[in-house]
N, C-alpha and C positions, 0 to 999 in steps of 0.2 A: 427116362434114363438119361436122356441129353441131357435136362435139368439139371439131374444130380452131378452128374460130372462136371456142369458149369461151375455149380454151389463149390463144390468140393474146389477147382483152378481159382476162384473168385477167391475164396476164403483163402488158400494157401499162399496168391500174389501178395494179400494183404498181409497176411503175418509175415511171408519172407521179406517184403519190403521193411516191416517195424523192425524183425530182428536182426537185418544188413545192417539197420542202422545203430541199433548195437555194436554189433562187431566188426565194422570200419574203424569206428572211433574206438573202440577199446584196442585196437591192433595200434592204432593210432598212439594211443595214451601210452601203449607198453607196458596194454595186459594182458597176460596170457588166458585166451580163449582155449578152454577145453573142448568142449564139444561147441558146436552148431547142427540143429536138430530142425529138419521141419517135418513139425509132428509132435508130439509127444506118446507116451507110453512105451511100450515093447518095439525096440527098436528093431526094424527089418533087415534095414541097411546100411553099412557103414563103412569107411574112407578115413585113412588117418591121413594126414599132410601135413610136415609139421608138428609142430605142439597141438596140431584143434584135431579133433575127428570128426568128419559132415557124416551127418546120417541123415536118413528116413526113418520117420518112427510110425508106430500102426494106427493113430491118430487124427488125421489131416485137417483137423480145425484147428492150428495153432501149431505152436513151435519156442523154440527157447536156444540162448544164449549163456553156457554154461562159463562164466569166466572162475578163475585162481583165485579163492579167499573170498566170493563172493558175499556168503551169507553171514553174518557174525556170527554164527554157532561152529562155521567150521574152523578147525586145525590152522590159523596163521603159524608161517615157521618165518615169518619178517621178509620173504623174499619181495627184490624191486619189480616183480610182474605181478603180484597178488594185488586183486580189486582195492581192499582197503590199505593198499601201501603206498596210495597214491592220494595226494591231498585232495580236501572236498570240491576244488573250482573242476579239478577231471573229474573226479567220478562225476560231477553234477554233467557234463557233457555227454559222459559215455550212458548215464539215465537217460537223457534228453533226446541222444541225438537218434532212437527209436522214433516216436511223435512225427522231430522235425523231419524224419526220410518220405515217415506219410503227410505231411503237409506237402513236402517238396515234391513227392508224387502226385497227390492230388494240383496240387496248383498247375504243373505241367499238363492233367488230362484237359483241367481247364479255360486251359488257353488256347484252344484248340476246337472245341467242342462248348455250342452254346443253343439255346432254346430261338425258336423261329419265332417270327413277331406275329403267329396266329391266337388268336384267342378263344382260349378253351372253356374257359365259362365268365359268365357277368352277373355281381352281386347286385340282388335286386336294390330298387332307391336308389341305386349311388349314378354317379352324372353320364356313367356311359349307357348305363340301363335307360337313365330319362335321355337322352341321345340316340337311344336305338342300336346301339352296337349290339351282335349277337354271336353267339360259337360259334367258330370257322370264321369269323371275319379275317383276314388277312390284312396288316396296317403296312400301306404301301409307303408314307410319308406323312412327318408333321412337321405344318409351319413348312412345308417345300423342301422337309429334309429328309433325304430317303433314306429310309429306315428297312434293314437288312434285319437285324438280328435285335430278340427282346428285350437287352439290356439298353440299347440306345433309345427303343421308346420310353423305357423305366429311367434312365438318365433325365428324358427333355421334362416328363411329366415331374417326377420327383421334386425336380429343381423351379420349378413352377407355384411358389407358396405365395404368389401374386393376386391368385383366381383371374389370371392374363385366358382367354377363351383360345383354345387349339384349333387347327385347323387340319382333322386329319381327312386323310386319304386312305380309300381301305379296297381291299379286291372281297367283293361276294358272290360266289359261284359266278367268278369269271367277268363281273359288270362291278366299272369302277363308281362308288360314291364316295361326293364328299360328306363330314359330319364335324359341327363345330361345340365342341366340349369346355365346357368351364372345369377344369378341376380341382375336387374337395380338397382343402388342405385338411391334412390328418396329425392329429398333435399326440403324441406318443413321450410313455414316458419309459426313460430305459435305466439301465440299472445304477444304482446309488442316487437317483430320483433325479436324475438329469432330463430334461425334453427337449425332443427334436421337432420339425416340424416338414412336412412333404407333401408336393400332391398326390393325388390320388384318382385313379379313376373309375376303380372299381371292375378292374378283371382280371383274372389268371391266367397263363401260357397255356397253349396245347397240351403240351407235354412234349411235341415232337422237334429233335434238336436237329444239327447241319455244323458242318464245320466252319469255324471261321478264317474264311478269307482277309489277311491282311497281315502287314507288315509284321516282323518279328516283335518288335515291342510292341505294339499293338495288343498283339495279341498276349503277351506275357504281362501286360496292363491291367487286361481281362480278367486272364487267369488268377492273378494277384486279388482284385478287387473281388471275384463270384470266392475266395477261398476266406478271405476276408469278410464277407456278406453273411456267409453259410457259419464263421466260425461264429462273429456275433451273436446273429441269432440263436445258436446253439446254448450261448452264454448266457442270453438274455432271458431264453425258456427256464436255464436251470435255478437263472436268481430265483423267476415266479415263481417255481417249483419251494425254494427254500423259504420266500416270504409268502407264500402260500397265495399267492395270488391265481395262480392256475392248480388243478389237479394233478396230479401225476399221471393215474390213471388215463388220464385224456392228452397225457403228452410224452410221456415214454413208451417207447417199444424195443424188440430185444432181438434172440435170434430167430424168433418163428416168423417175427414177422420180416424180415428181412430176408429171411431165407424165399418167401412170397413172393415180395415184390422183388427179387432177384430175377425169379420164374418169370413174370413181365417182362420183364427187361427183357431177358431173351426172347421172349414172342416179341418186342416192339423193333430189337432191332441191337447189330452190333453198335454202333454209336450211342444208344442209351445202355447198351451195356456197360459202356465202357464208363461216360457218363456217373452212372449207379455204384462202379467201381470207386470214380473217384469222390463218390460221398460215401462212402463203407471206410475207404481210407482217412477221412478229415473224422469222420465221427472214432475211429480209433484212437485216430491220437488225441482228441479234445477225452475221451474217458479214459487214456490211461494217463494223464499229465492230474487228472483230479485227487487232492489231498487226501488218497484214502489207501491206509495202510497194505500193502502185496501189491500194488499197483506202483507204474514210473513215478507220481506224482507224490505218494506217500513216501518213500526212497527217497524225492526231493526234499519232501518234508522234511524229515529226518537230517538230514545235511545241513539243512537250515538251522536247527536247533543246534547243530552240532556248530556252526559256524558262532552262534550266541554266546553256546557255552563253554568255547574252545576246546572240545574233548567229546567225545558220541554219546551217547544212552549205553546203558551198560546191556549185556549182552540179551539179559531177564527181562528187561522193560521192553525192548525188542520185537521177541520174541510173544511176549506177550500183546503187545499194541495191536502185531500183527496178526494173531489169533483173532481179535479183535474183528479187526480190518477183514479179515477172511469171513468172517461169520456174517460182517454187514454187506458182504460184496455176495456173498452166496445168496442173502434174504433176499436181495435188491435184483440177482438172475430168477430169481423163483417170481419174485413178483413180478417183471417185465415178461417173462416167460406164460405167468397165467393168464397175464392184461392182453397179450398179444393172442392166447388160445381164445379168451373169452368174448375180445372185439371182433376178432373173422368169426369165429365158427356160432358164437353166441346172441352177439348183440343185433338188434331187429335195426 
């Protein structure tokens, strides 16, 4: 029961964050917002204040921002508060600035909250395995630099494409050893065939985080950087995805599985909750900023052509795109939906 009521507060922070951010900036712009809903469907409860009405609706996974003139199908009467009375550089804001409230959330939780420098498993072969590092090792300091939290060992090693031999310092079950590591440079290639190059040493975090202690930018450094790290990779998954370099199947998941390892989180602990939270936020707004029609990014889309061609799509092609767009975005929940039933409950 706890669970559910987490899922259910998780998922609602999330939407009312994307659709504040809506309806800041379109208050902003001097649109009139009709409703503000979090929820969708049959509305329970409602509050007029103003030109908006706030409801609850009987829904709680999601929510919406009903502005003036939003759709091109409805009724323009020309008025200076209707969404398309307003030239494309606002509307492009009032699309956007959903996304950017969850980036701007996430990047806050993450400056704050960061992974311990224990290590939760070691790929075999690789130079900490030949070094003997093992789960649970604890990395006290490298090179004499004491190391607190697991971005700063990820910092020293990374930046390491010398094969310069480390000198770490590690706590295991309480008895300090030393252990001296060469690490693998790893040559990676990322997207539009650019390569980087890092070391490497061949192991993963616990999983267990702590807050960080330190100065305000410090830490908003952080936060910047893990928001920045997580979007990349996100980006870089979905090239492989389009140049087929990886599977889908083996790298997309949806709400089942999410809704899962939600339920973890809350057994590991409020701080990975929160943690969990601010990766449910950065993955919202990296898929609703994506080119595909009923989504912020396809709206984006759209705008853009409209900026080419000094004048919108007419109201048919629209409408049509978007039918489109809805059909590819419904196969795409069904598939991530079956992918996530069939890896937990199916695959050996």
């Amino acid at each position: 029961m706890l669970t559910a009521i987490v899922v259910v507060v998780v998922f609602s922070i999330v939407i009312l964050v994307h659709e504040l951010g809506h309806f800041i900036v379109a208050r902003r712009m001097g649109i009139r917002v009709e409703r503000f809903s979090l929820g969708f469907g049959k509305i329970l409860w409602s509050k007029r204040k103003g030109d908006t009405e706030y409801a609850i609706s009987a829904v709680p996974l999601g929510g919406y921002v009903k502005m003036a003139g939003e759709e091109p199908s409805d009724k323009h009467e020309g008025k200076p508060y209707e969404f398309y009375a307003k030239p494309p550089g606002k509307r492009f804001w009032v699309l956007f600035s959903g996304a950017a409230l969850n980036y701007i959330f996430a990047l806050i939780l993450f400056s704050f909250i960061v992974f311990t420098p224990r290590i939760g498993y070691v790929v075999p072969e690789s130079p900490a395995y030949e070094a003997g590092l093992k789960t649970g090792d604890n990395i006290l300091s490298i090179d004499e630099k004491k190391i607190d939290y697991w971005h700063q060992m990820q910092n020293i090693v990374s930046a390491n494409i010398g094969s310069k031999p480390l000198r770490l310092e590690i706590d295991r079950d309480g008895k300090v050893k030393i252990v001296t590591i060469v690490p693998e440079v790893l040559e990676s290639e990322g997207m539009f065939g650019r390569t980087s190059k890092r070391g490497m040493l061949g192991v993963g975090y616990y999983g267990d985080v702590t807050l960080l202690k330190a100065n305000p930018l410090i830490c908003l450094k952080t936060g910047f950087r893990q928001t920045l790290n997580y979007s990349l990779l996100t980006y870089r998954v979905l090239w492989y995805i389009v140049t087929g370099k990886v599977a889908a199947k083996d790298t997309l998941s949806g709400p089942v599985r999410i809704v899962r390892d939600l339920a973890k989180a809350v057994d590991v602990g409020f701080l990975y909750l929160l943690y969990f939270v601010a990766l449910i936020n950065l993955a919202l707004a990296i898929f609703n900023l994506l080119p595909i029609p009923v989504l912020d990014g396809g709206h984006i889309l759209f705008l853009g052509i409209e900026r080419i061609r000094k004048r919108p799509l007419n109201v048919k092609t629209q409408e049509v795109v978007q039918y489109i767009g809805f059909s590819l975005l419904l196969a795409l929940m069904l598939f991530v939906t079956w992918n996530d039933i069939s890896n937990i409950f199916f695959k050996k």
